[in-house]
VORO-961891 format. One record per residue (C-alpha): residue number from 0; x, y, z. Coordinates in nm, 2 decimals. Each point is the difference from the previous one (the first is absolute). Layout:
BEGIN
<pt><torkol>NUM</torkol><px>X</px><py>Y</py><pz>Z</pz></pt>
...
This chain:
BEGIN
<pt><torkol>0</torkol><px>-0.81</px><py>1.96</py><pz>-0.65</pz></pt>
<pt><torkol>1</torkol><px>0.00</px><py>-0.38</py><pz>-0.08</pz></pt>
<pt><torkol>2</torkol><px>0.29</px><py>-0.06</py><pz>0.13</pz></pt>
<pt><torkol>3</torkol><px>-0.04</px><py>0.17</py><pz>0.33</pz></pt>
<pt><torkol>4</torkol><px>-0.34</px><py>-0.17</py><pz>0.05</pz></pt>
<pt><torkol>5</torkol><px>0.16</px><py>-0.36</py><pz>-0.08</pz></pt>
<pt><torkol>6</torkol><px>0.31</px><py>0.14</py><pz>0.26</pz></pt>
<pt><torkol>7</torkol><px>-0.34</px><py>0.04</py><pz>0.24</pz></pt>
<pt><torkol>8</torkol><px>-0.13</px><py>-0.32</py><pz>-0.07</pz></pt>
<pt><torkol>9</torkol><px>0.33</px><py>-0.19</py><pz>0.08</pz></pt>
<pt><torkol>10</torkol><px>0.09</px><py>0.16</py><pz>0.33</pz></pt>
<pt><torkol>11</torkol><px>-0.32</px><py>-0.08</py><pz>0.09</pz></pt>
<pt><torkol>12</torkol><px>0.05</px><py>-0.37</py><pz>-0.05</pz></pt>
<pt><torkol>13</torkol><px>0.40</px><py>-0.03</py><pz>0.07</pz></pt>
<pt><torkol>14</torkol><px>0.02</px><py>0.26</py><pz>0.25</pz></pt>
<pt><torkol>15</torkol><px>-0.36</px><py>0.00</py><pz>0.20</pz></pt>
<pt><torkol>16</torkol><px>-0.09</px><py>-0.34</py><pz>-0.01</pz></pt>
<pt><torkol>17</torkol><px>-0.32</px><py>0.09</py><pz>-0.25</pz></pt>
<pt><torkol>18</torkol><px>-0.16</px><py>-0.33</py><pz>-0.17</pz></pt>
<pt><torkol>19</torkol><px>0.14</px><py>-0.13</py><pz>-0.33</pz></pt>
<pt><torkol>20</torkol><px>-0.23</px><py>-0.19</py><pz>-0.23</pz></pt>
<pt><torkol>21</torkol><px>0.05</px><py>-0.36</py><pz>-0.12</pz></pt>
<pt><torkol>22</torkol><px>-0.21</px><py>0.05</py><pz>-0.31</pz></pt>
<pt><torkol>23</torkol><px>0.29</px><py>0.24</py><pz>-0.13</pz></pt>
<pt><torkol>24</torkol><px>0.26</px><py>-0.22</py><pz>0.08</pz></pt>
<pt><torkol>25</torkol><px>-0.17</px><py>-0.30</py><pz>-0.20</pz></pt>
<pt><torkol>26</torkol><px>-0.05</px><py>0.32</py><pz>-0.29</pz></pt>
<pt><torkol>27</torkol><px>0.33</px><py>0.13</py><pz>-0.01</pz></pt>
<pt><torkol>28</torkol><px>0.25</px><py>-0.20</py><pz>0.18</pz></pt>
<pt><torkol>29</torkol><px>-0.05</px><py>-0.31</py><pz>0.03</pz></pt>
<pt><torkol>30</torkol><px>0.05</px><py>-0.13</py><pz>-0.42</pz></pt>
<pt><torkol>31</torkol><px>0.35</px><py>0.15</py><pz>0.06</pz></pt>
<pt><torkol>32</torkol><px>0.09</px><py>-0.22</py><pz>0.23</pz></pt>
<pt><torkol>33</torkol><px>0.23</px><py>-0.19</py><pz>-0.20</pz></pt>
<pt><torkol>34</torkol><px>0.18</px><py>0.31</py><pz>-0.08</pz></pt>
<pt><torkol>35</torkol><px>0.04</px><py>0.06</py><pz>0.31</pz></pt>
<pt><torkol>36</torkol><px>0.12</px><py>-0.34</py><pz>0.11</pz></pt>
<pt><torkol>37</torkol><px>0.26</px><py>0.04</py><pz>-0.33</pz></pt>
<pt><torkol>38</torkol><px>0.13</px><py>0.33</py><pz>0.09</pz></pt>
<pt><torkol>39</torkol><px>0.03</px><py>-0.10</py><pz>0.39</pz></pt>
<pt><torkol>40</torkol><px>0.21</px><py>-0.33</py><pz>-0.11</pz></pt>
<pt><torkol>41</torkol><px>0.20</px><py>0.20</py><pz>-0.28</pz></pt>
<pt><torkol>42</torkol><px>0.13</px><py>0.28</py><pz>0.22</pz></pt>
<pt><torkol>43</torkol><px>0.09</px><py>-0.25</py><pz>0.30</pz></pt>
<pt><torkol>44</torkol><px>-0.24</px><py>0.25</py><pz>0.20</pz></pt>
<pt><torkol>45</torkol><px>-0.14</px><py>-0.12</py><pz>0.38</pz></pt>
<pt><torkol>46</torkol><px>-0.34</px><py>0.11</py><pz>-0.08</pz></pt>
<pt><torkol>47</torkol><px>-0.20</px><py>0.20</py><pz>-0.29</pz></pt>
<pt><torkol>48</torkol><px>-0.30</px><py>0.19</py><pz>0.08</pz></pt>
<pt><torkol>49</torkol><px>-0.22</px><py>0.23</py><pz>-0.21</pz></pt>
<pt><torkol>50</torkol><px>-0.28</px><py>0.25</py><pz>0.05</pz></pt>
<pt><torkol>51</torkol><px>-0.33</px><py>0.10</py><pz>-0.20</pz></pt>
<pt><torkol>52</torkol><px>-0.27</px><py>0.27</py><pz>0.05</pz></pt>
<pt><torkol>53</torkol><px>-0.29</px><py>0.01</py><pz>-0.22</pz></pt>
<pt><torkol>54</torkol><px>-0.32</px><py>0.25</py><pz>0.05</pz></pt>
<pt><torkol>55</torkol><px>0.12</px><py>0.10</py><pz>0.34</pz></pt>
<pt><torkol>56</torkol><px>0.05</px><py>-0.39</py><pz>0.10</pz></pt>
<pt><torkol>57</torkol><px>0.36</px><py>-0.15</py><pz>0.05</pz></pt>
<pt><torkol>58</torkol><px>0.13</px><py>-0.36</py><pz>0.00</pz></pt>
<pt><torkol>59</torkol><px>0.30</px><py>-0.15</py><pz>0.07</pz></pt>
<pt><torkol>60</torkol><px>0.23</px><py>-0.31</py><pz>-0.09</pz></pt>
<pt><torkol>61</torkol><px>0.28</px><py>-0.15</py><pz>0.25</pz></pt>
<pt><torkol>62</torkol><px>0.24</px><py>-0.31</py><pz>-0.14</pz></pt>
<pt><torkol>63</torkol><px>0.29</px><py>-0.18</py><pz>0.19</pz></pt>
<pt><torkol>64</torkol><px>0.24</px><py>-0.15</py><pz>-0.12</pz></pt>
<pt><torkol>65</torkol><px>-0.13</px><py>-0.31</py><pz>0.09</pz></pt>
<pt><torkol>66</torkol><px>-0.28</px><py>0.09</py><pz>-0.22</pz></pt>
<pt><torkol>67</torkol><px>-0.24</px><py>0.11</py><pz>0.28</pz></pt>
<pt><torkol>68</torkol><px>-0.28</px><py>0.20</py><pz>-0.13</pz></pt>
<pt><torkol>69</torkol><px>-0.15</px><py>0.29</py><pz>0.23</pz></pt>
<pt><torkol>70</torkol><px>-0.26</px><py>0.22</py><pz>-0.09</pz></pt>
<pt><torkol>71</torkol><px>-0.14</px><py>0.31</py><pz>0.13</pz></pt>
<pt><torkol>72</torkol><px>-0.04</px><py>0.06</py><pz>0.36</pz></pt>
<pt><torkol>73</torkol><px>0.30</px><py>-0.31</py><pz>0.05</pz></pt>
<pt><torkol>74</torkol><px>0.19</px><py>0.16</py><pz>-0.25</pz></pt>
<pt><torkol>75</torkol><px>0.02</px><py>0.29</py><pz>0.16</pz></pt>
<pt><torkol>76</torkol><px>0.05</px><py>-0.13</py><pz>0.34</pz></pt>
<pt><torkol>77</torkol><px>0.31</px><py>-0.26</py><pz>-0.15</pz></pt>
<pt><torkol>78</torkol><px>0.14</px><py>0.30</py><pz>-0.14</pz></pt>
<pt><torkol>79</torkol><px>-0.01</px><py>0.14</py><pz>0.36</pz></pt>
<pt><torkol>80</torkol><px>0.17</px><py>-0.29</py><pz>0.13</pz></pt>
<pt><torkol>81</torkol><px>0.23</px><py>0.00</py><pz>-0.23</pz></pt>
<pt><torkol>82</torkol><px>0.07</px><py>0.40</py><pz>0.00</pz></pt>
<pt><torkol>83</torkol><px>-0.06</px><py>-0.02</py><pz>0.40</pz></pt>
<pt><torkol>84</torkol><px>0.18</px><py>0.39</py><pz>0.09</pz></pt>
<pt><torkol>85</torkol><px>-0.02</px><py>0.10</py><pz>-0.32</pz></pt>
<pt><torkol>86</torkol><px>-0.36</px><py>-0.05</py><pz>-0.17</pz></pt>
<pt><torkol>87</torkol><px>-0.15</px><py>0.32</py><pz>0.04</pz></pt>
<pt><torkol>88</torkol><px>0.29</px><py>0.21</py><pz>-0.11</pz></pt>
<pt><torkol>89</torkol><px>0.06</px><py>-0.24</py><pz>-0.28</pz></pt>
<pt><torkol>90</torkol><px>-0.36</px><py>0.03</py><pz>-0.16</pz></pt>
<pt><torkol>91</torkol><px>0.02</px><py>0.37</py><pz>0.08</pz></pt>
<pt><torkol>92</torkol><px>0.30</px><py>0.00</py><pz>-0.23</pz></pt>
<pt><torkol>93</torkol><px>-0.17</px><py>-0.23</py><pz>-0.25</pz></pt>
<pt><torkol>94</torkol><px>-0.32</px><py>0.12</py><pz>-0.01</pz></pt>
<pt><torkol>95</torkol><px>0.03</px><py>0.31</py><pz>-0.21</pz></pt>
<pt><torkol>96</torkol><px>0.19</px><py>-0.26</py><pz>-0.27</pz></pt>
<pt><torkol>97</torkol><px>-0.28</px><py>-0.26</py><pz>0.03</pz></pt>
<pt><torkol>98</torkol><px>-0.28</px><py>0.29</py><pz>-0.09</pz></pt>
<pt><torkol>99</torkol><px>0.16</px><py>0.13</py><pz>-0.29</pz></pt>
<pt><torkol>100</torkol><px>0.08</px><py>-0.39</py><pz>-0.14</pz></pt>
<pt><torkol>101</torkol><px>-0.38</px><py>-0.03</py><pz>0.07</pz></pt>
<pt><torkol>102</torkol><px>-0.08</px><py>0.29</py><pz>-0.21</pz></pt>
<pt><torkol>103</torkol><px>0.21</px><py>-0.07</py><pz>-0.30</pz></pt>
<pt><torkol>104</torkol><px>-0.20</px><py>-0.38</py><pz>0.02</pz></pt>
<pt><torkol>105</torkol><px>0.30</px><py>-0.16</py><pz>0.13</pz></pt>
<pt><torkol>106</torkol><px>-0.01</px><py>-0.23</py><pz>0.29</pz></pt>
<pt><torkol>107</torkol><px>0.27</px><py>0.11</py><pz>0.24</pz></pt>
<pt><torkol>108</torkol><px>0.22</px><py>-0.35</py><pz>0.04</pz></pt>
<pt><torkol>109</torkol><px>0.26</px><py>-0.01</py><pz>0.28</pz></pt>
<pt><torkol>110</torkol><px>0.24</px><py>-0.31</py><pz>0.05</pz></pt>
<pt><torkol>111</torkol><px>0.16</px><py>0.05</py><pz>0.36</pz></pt>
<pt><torkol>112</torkol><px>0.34</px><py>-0.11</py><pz>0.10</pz></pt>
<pt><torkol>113</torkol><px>0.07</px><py>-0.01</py><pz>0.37</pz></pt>
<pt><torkol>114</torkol><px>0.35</px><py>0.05</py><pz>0.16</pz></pt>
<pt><torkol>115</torkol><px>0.02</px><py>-0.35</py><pz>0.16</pz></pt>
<pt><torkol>116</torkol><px>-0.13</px><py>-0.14</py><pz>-0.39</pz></pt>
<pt><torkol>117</torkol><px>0.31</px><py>0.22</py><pz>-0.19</pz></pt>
<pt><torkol>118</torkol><px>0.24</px><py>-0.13</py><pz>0.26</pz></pt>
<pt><torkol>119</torkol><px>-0.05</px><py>-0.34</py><pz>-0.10</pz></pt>
């Protein structure tokens, strides 16, 4: 039942636009930052980007390359940009992944190599 409820919860705010809430990214996401930054450098990624959801609340982290930091609502809309064709069927594949992480008290962490970034 969790799980399903937390599956709600992100399609709400990936899918459907639904508000994400700063106070959980400042709770949850944003001491890992450096971990975040590591991993993305380490792995030679184009972008990392991780989700949350907490009592029916979801945040959400962004980071470049660069080292550009986007949260929330511009997190999800650089992931769009990014994605462009693809964003909803990607988070519909991802989504059911991200809930049970969530449930298991693991925060979902995905490093994202684009085609034109693996052809360099």
């Amino acid at each position: 039942m969790a799980v399903k409820n937390i599956q709600k919860q992100l399609e709400k705010a990936l899918l459907n636009a639904d508000e994400m809430h700063y106070s959980l990214y400042e709770y949850e996401l944003e001491e890992l930052l450096e971990h975040f930054k590591s991993s993305l450098k380490k792995d030679k990624d184009e972008f990392v980007f991780a989700v949350t959801e907490n009592n029916n609340h979801v945040a959400m982290v962004l980071i470049e390359c660069s080292g550009q930091i986007y949260i929330n609502e511009s997190a999800r809309d650089k992931l769009k940009e990014f994605w462009k064709k693809a964003y909803s069927k990607n988070i519909q594949k991802l989504i059911p992944m991200f809930a049970k992480q969530l449930n298991n008290n693991q925060i979902p962490i995905n490093g994202v190599k684009t085609a034109k970034k693996t052809m360099e």
